[in-house]
N, C-alpha and C positions, 0 to 999 in steps of 0.2 A: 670762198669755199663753203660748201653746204654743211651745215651742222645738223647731228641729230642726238637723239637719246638714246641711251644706252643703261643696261644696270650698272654701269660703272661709273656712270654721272655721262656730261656731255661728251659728243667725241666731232672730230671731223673728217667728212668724207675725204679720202685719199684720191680711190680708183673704185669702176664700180665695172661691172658688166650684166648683163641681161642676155637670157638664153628664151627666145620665143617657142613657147608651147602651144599644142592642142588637142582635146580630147574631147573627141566629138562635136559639138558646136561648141563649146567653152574656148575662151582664149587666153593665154595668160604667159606671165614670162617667170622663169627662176632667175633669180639674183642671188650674186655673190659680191661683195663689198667690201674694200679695206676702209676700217676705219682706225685713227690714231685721235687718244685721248690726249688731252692740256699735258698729260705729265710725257707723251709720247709712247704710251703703251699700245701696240697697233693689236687690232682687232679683225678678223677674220668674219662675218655675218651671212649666215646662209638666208632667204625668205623667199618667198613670191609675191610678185605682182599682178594684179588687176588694176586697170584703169590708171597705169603710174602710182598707184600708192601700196610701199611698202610692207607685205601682212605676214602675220607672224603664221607658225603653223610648221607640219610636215613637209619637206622639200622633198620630191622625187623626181628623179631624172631619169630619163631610158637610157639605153648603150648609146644611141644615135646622139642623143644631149649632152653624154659624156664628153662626146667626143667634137660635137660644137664647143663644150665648155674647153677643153685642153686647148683647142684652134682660136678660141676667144683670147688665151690667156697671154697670146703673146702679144698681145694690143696692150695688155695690164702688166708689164714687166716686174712692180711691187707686187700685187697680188700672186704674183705665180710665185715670185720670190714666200711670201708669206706665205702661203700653202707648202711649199718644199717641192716644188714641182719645175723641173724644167722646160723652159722654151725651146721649142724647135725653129 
């Protein structure tokens, strides 16, 4: 399992998803991530990607992304759970 950092100390990747983006020539993907810390505190983490690596910042998604993101989520049956969101 992938570990990462967190303000909560370490934690470990559960389930992840990637939503691919574009705007204009830029390319990049939004992520959403469950993660659970050593004590089992699960974690929820919005960011974006470039080049696979993780970056912190503003997430924004359009309507059309939402709705990849909901169609993503039933691949991630924990992470839909953690967000409070049902799968179709």
């Amino acid at each position: 399992m992938t570990k990462t950092a967190t303000p909560w100390g370490p934690a470990t990747l559960v389930e992840r998803l990637a939503i691919p983006q574009r705007a204009g020539d830029k390319r990049f993907s939004s992520v959403v991530e469950l993660l659970e810390t050593a004590r089992g505190e699960r974690l929820v983490r919005f960011a974006y990607s470039t080049g696979g690596a993780a970056r912190r910042g503003p997430v924004t998604l359009r309507a059309a992304d939402v709705e990849r993101l909901r169609r993503s989520l039933a691949k991630t049956p924990e992470l839909a759970q953690a967000l409070g969101l049902a799968v179709a």
